[in-house]
TIPABA-248154 format. One line per 5 residues: for each residue x, y, z of N, C-alpha, C. Coordinates in steps of 0.1 Angstrom, whole numbers. Each point is the difference from the previous one (the first is absolute). Layout:
// residues N
X Y Z X Y Z X Y Z  ...
//
This chain:
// residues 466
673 -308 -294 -9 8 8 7 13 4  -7 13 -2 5 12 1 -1 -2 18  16 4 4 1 13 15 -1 15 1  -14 4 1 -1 12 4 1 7 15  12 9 0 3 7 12 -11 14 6
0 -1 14 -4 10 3 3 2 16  -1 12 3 -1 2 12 -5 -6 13  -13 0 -5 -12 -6 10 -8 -8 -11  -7 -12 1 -6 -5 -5 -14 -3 11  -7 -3 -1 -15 1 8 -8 -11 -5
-2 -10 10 -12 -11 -7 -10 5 9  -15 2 -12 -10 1 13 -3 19 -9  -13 -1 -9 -4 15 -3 -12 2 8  -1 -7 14 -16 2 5 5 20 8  -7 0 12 1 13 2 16 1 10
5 -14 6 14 4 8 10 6 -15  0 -14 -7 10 6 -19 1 14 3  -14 5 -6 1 11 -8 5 15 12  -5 -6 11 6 10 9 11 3 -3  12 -12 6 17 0 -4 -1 5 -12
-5 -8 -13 4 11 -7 1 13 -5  -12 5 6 -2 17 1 12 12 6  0 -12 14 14 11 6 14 -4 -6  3 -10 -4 11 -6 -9 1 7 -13  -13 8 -6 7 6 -15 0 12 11
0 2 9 3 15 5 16 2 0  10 -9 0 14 1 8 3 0 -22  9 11 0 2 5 -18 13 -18 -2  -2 -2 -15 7 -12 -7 -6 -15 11  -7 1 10 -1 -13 4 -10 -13 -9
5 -6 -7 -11 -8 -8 -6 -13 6  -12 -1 -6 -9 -5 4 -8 -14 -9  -4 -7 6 -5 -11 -5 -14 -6 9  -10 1 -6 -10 -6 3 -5 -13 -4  -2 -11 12 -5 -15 -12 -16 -5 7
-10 -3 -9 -9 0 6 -9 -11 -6  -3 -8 3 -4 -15 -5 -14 3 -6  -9 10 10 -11 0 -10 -3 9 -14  -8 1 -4 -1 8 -9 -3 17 0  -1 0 17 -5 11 2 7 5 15
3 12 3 2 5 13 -8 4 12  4 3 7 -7 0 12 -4 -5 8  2 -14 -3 2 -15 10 -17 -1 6  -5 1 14 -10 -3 4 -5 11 -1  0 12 -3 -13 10 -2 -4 1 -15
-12 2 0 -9 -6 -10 -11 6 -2  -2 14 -7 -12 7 3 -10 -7 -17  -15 6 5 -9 -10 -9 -12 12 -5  4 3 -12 -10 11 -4 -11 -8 -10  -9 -3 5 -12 -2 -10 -15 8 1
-7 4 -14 -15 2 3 2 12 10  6 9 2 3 13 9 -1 -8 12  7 -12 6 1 2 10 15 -5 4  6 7 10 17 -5 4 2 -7 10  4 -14 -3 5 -8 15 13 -2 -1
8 -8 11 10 -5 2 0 -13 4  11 -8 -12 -1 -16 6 12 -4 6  9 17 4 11 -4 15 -5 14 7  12 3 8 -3 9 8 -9 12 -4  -8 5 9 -6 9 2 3 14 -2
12 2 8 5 15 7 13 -1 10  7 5 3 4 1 13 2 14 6  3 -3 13 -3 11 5 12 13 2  -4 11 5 8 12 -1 11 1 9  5 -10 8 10 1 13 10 -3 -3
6 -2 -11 16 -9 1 8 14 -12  10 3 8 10 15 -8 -1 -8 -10  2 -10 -2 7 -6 -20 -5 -1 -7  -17 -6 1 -11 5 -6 1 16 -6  -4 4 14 -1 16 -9 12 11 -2
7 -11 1 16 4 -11 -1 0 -15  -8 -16 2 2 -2 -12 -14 5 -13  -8 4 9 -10 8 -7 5 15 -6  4 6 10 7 8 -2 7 3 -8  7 -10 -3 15 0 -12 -4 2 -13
-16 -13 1 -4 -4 -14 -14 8 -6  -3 12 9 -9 12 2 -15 -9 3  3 -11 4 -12 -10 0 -11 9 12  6 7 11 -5 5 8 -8 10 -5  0 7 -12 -11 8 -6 -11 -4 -7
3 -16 -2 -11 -5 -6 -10 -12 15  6 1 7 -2 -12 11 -16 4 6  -8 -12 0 -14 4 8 5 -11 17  -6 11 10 -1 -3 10 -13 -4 9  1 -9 8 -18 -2 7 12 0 15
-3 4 9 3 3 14 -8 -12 8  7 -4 9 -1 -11 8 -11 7 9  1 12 8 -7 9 9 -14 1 -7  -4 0 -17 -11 2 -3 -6 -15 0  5 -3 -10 -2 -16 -5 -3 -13 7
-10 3 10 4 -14 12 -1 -15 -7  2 -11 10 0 -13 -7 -8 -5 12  -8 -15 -4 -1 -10 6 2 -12 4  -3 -5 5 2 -17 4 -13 -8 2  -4 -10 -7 -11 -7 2 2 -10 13
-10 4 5 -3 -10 13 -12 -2 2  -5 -19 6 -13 -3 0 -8 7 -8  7 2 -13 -11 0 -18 -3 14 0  6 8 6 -4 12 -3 11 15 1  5 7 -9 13 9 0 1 9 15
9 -1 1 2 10 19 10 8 -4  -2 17 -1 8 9 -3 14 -2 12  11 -2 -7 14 4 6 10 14 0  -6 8 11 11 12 7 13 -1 -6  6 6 -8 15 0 0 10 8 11
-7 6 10 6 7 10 -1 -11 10  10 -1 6 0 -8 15 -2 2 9  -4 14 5 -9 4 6 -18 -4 1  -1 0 -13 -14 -3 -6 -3 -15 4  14 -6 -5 -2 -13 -6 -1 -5 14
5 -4 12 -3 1 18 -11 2 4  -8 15 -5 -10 2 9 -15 -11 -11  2 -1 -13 -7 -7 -6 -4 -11 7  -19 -5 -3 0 -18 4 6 -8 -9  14 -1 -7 1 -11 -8 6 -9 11
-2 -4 13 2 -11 5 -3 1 15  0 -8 8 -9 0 13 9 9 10  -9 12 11 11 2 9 9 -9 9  -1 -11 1 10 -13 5 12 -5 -11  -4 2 -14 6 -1 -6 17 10 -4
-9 12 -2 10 12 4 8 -1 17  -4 -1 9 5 -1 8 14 -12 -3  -4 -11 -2 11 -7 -4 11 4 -11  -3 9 -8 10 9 -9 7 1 11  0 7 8 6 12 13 11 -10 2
-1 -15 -4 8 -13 11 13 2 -6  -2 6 -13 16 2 -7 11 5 7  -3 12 13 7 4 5 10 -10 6  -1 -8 3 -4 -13 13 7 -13 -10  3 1 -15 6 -14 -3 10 8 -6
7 -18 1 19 0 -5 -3 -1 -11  13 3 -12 -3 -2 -12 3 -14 -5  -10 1 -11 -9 -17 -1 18 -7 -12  5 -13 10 9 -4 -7 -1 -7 -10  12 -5 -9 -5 -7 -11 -1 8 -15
-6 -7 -8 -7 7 -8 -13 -4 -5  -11 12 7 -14 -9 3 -7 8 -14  -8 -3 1 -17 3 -15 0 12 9  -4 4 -12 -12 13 5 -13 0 11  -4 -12 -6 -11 -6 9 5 -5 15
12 -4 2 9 -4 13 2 13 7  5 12 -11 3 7 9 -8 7 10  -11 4 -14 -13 8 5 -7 -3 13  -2 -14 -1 -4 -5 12 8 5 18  9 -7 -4 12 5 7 -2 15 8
2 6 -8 -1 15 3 -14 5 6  -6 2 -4 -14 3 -3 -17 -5 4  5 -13 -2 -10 -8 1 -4 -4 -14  -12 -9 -2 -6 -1 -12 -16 2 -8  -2 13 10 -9 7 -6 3 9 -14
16 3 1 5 7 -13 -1 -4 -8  0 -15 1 3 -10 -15 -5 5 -10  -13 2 -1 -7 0 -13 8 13 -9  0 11 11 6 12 -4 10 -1 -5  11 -3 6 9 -4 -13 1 -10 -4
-5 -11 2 -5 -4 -17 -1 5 -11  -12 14 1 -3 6 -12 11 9 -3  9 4 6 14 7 3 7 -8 -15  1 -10 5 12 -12 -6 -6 -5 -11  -17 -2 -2 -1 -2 -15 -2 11 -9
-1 14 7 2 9 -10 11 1 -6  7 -3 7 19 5 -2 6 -14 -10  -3 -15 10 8 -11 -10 -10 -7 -5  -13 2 4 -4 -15 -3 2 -10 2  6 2 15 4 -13 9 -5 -3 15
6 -12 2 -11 -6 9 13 5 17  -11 8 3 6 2 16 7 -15 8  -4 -12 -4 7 -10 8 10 -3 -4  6 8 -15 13 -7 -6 9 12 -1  -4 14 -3 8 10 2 6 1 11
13 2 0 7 2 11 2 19 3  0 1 10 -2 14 7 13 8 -2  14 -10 1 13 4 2 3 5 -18  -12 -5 -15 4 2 -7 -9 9 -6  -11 5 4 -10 8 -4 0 10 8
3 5 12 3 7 6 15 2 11  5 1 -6 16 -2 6 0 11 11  -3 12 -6 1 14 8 -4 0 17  -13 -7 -3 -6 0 12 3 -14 13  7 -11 -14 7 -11 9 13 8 9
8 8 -7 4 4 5 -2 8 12  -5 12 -3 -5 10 13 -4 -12 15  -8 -13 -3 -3 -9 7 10 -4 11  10 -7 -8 12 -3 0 8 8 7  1 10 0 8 14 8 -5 5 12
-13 2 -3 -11 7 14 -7 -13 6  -4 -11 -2 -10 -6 5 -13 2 -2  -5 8 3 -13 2 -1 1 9 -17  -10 3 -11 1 -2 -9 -8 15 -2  -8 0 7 -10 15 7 11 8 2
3 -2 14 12 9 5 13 4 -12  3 -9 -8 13 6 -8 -8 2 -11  -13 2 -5 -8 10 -10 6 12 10  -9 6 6 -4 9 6 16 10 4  9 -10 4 15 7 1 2 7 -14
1 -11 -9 4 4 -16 -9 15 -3  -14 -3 -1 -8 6 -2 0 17 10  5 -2 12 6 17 8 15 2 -9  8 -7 -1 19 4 -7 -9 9 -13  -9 -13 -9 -3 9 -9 -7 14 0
-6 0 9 -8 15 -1 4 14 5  17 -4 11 6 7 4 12 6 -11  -1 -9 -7 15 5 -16 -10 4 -13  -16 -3 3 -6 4 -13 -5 18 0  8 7 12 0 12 0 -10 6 1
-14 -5 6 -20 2 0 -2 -1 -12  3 -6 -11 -7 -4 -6 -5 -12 -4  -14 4 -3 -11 -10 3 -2 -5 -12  6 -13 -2 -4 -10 -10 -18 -10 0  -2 -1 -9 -12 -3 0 3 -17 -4
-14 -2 -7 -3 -10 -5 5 -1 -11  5 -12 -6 1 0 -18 -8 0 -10  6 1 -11 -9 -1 -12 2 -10 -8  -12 -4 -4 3 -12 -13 3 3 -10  9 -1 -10 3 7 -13 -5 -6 -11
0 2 -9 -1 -4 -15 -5 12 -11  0 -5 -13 1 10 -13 -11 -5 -5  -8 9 -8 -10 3 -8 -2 -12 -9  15 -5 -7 -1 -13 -11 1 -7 10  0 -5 15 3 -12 4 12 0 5
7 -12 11 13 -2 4 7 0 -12  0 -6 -9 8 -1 -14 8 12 -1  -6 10 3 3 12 -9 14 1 9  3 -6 13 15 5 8 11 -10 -9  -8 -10 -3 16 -9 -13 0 6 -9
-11 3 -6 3 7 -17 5 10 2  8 11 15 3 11 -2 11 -1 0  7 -11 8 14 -5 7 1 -6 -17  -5 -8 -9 7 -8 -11 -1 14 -9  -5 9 2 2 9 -15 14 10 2
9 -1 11 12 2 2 9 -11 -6  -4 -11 -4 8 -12 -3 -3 -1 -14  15 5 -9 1 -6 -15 -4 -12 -6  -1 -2 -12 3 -15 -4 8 -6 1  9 2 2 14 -8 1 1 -2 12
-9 2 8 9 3 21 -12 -11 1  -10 -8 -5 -7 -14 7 -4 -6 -13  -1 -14 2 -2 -11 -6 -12 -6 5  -10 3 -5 -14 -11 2 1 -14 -10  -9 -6 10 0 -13 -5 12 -9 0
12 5 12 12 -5 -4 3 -5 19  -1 -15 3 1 -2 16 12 -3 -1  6 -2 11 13 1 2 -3 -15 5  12 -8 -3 2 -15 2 6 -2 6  12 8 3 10 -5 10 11 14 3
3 -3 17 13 12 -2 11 -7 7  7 7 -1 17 -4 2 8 10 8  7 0 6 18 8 -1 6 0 -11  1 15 -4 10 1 -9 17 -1 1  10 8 -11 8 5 2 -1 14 10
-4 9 -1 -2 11 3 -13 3 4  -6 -12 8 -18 7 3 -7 -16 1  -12 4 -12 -10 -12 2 -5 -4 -15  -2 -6 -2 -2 -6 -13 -16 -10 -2  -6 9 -10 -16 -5 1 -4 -6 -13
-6 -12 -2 -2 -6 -12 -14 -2 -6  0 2 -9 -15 2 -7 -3 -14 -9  -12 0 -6 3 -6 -12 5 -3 -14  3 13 -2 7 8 -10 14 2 1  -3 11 12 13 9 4 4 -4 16
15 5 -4 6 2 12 7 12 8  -7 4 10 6 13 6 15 3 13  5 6 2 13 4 9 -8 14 2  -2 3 18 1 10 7 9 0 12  4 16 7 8 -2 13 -12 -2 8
-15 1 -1 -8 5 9 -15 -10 -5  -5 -8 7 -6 -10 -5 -16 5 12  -12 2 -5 -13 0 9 -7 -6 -2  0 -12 11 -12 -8 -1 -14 9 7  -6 5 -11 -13 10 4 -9 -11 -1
-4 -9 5 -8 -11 -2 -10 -10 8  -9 -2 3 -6 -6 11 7 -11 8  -4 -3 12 8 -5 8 11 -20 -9  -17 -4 0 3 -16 -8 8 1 -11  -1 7 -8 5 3 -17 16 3 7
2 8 7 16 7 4 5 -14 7  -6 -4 4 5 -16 9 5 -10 -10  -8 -2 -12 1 -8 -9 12 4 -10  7 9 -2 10 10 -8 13 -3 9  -2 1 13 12 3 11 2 -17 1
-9 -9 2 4 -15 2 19 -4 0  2 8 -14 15 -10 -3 9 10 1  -5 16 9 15 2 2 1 5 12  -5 -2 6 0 6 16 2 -9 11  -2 0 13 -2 -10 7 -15 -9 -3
-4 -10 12 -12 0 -5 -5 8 13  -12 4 -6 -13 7 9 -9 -12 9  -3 8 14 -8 -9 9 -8 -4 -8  -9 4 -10 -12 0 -8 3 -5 -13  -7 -9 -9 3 1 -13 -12 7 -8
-8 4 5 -12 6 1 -9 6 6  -12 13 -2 -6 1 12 -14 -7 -2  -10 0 6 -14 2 -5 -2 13 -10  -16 1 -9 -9 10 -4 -8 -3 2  -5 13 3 -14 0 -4 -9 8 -12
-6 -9 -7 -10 7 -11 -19 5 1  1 15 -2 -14 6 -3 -4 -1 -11  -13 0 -5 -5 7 -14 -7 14 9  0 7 -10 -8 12 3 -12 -2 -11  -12 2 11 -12 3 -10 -10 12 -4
5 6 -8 -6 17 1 -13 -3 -7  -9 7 12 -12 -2 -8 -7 17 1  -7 -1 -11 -5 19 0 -16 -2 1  -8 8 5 -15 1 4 -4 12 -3  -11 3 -6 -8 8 0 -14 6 9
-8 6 -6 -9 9 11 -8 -14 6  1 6 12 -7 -8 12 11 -2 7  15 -3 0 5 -9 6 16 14 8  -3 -5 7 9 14 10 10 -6 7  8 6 3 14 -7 10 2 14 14
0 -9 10 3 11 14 17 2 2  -2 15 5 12 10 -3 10 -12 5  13 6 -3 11 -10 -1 8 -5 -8  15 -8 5 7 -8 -12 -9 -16 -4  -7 -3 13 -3 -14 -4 -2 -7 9
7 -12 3 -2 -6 9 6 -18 1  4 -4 10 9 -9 2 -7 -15 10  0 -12 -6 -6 -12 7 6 -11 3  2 0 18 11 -10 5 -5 -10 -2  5 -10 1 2 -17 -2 -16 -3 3
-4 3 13 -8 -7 7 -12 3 -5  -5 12 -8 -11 7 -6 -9 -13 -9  16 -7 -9 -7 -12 -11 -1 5 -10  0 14 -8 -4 8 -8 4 -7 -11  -3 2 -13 8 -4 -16 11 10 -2
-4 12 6 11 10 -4 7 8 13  10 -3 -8 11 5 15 -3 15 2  -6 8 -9 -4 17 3 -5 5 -10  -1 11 -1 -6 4 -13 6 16 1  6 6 -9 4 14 -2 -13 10 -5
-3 10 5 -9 9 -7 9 15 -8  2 -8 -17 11 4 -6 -6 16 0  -14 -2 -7 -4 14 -3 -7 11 12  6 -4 12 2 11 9 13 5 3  7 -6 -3 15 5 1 3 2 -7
2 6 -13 7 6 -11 -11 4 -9  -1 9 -7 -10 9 -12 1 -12 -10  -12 3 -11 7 -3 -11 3 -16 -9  -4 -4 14 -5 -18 -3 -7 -9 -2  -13 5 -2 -11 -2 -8 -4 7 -7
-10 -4 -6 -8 9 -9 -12 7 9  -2 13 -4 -9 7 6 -16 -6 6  -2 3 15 -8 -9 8 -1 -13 2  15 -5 -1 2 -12 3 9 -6 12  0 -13 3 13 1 10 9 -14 1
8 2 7 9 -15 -7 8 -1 13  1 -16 1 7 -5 16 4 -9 -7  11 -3 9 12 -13 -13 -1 -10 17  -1 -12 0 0 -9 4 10 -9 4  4 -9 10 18 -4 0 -6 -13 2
2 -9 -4 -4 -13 0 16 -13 1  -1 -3 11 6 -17 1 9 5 8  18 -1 0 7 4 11 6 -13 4  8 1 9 9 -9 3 -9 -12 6  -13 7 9 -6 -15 2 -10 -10 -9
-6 16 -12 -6 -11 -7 2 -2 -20  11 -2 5 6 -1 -18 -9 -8 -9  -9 -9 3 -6 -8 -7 -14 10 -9  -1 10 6 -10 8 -6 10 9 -14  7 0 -4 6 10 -7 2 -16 -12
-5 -10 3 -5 -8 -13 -11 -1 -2  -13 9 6 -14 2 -7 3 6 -14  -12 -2 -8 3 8 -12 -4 15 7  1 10 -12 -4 14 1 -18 -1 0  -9 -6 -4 -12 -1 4 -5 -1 17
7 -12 1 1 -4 15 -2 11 11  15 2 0 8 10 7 -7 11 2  -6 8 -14 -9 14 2 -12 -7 5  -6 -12 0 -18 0 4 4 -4 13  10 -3 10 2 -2 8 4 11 11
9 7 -9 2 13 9 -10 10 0  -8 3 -9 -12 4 -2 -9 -2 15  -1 -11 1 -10 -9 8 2 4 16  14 0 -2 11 5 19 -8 9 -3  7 10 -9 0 20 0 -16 2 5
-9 -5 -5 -14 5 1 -9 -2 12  9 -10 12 -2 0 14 4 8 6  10 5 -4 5 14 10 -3 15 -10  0 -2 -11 1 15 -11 -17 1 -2  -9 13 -2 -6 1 -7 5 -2 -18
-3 -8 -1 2 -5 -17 -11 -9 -3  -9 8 -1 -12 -6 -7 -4 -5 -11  8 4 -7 0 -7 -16 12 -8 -2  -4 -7 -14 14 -9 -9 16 13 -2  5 -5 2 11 15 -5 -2 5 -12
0 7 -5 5 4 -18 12 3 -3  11 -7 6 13 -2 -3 11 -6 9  3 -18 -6 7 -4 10 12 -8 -9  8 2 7 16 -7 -5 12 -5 13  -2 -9 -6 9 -12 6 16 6 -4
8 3 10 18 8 -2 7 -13 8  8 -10 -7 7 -12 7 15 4 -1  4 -1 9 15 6 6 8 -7 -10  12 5 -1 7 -2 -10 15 -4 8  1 1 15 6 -7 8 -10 2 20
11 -7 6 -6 -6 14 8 11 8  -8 5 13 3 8 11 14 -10 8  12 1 2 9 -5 10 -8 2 17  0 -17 0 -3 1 16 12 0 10  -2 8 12 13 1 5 -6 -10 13
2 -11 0 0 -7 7 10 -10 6  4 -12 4 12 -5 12 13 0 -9  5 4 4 16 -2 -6 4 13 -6  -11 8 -5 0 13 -8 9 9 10  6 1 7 6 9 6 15 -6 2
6 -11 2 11 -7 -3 1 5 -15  -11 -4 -10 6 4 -15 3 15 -2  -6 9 3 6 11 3 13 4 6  5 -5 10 11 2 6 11 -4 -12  -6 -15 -4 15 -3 -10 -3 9 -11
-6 4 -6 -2 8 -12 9 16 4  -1 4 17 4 7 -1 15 1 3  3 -15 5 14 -1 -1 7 -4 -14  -9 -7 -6 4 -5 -15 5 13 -9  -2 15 1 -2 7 -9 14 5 6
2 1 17 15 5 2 12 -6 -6  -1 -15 -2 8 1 -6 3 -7 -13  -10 5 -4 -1 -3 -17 -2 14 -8  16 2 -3 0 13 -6 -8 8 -13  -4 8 5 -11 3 -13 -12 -7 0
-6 -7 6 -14 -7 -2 -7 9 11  -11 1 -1 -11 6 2 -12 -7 -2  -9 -6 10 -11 -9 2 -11 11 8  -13 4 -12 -8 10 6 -14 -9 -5  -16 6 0 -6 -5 -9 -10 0 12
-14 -1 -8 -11 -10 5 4 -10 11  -3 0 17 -3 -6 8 18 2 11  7 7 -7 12 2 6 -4 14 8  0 -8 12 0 17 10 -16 2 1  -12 -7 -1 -15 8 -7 -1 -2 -10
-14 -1 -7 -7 2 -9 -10 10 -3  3 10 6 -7 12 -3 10 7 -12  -6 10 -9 7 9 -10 9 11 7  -4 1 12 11 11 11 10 -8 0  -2 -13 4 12 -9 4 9 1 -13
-6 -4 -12 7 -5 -10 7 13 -4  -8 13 -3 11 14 -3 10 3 12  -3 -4 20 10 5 3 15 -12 -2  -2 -12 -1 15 -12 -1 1 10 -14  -7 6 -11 6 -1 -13 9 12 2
-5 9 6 7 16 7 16 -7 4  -4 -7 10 13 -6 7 13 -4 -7  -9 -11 -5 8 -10 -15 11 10 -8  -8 11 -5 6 7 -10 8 12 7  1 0 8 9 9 11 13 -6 3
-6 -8 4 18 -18 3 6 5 -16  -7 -4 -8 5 0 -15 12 10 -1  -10 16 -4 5 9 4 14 2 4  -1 -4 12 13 5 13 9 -13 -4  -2 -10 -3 8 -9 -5 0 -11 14
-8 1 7 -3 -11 7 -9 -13 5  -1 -9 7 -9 -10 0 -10 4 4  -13 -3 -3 -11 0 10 -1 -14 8  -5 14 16 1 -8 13 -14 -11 2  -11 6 -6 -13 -1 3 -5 10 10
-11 -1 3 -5 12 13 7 -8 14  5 13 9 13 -8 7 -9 1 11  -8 15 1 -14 3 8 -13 -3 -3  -9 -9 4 -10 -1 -8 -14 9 6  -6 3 -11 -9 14 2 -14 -4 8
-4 4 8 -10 0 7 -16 3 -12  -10 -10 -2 -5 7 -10 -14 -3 8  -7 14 -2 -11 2 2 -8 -10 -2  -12 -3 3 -9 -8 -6 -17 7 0  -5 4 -16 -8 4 -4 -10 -11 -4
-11 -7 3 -8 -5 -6 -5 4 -14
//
């Protein structure tokens, strides 16, 4: 069995991979090794061109707020090809009592709105007034807690947009760390917004930041992997080739294939959270976790013709309690040009989720006459579609639920002192595409300077957009 050397070696060509590798062929003679089990890159994004119309059977878009992102647009001139829809234009909803209720993204707005009773809101106010909630509680624990639980539904639809998980099992300390913190520090959760929120507007010099934007490209999310792989030779990744096992080297780490065998100083597991768990087993300590939960969507893109219309907006999001078949439904062809065919319109559909996995074993018949059936209680969609496709994930959303934040900690002490390893990927840190380009930013900086990565030592306060 051949030992091939390299610098950095990289398991994992979804979108953390190819990050590292982008800034990695930046530093001159550093070589590189990519190993990627499927046949194809780009891990969970997944754009779907059929019959003129374009969906996605992973992410969507993300948005315009994070420097690394639009670093890295920037680098790869993606920023001149990038389509934007603005949060400020684009509103969203939430289904309640069977019918969509427009959601304010200003907080201002979002207060004076009726989305909940004035006794209700008044009890928001009680946050001033509690200690911070000990333990490590749900989402659903905390909310309560704080707030009362008139919120619930609301984020609900927060949490299955984002994980497709169930508010009683996500834990708060691992899906929102930023704000456990501030909690944690100030007490009241209001009050150390609002502190944060004056520091910042006193150093942002009067300038007035707005709302974000949703991003994406003309061919689809695809088009951000296929820009990052067409910097990557033949020789710098291996498809179709999983990695079976890693080791300590003489001088580094040592990765075994079924073929071949590799030696680097610099080893990245770019990989989702379970898969990196499963690799690390036999040389690390052990982890609180031997695994986490997923959760799996199908996306159902379906396209309509004349008669059938969609109200302005991204879409719209349905908590637990609604009963609905479909967890939301995106309205693709109002937010981006170009994705249907002329006088047509197309909403992709999120079906099953951490609570109801058992629907992502209907056939593809099922599934569309079923979502069909939801959409047409709340959508004018008057007719059969004339174009519908079933998109089945090709992996599961990481739920960050109990324990998830212990495994973090050892991961982030595991990497101090395990020279050269680097543990990034899918559900490490978030599962957003911001998440996964800013750890990759990170990752390949440690590299770089010749140091470990710490993990995020600060954890980021992150907005929440419906």
């Amino acid at each position: 069995m051949k030992n091939i050397k390299k610098d950095t070696l990289i398991i994992g060509a979804g979108l953390s991979g190819l990050t590292v590798a982008w800034k990695l062929k930046q530093i001159p003679g550093h070589t590189i090794l990519l190993l990627e089990q499927s046949e194809r890159a780009g891990g969970t994004i997944a754009s779907h061109a059929e019959d003129g119309y374009l969906a996605e059977g992973g992410p969507h878009g993300f948005l315009d707020n994070c420097t690394e992102s639009q670093a890295l647009l920037t680098e790869t001139g993606l920023d001149k090809e990038c389509l934007k829809a603005p949060l400020a234009k684009f509103v969203r909803y939430v289904c309640m009592n069977g019918k969509l209720k427009l959601i304010p993204q200003s907080p201002l707005k979002i207060l004076v709105a009726p989305l909940i009773s004035p006794l209700a809101k008044l009890r928001v106010a009680g946050d001033f007034f509690k200690k911070p909630l000990e333990g490590e509680p749900t989402v659903s624990e905390w909310v309560q807690y704080r707030f009362g639980k008139a919120l619930l539904p609301y984020v609900d639809a927060v949490f299955t947009g984002t994980y497709a998980g169930d508010l009683d099992r996500l834990v708060i300390d691992a899906v929102m760390p930023g704000v456990r913190q501030i909690e944690k520090e100030h007490g009241s959760l209001i009050y150390g917004l609002l502190k944060k929120m004056k520091g910042a507007k006193e150093t942002s010099q009067g300038k007035k930041k707005g709302l974000p934007a949703m991003t994406s490209f003309p061919t689809g999310m695809g088009r951000l992997p296929e820009r990052l792989y067409e910097n990557i030779s033949s020789g710098e990744i291996n498809k179709d080739c999983p990695a079976l096992s890693i080791s300590r080297g003489n001088d580094g780490w040592q990765v075994n294939t079924e073929e071949e065998s590799f030696a680097c100083r610099n080893l990245v597991l770019a990989l989702p959270v379970n898969i990196a768990l499963a690799l690390l087993a036999n040389v690390t300590s052990t982890p609180p976790l031997a695994k986490i939960p997923e959760a799996r969507i199908v996306t159902i893109a379906l396209g309509f013709g004349a008669g059938a219309s969609l109200p302005p907006g991204f879409g719209y999001l349905a908590p637990e309690r609604e009963q609905r078949f479909c967890l939301g439904a995106l309205f693709s062809s109002n937010m981006f040009p170009g994705r249907t065919p002329k006088d047509h319109i197309l909403l992709e559909a999120l079906v099953g989720g951490r609570r109801h996995p058992e629907r992502l074993e209907l056939d593809d018949d099922t599934l569309i006459q079923e979502a069909v059936q939801d959409l047409q209680q709340l959508l004018n969609l008057p007719n059969p579609p004339s174009y519908a496709k079933v998109l089945r994930p090709c992996s599961g959303i990481p739920q960050l639920e109990k324990g998830y934040p212990d495994l973090l900690k050892w991961r982030n002490n595991m990497m101090k002192e395990e020279k050269g390893l680097y543990v990034t990927g899918f559900g490490w840190e978030g599962i957003g595409l911001n998440d996964m380009i800013k750890t990759a930013y990170r990752v390949s900086e440690a590299i770089k300077l010749g140091e470990q990565d710490r993990g995020e030592e600060n954890a980021e306060v992150k907005k929440v957009y419906f």
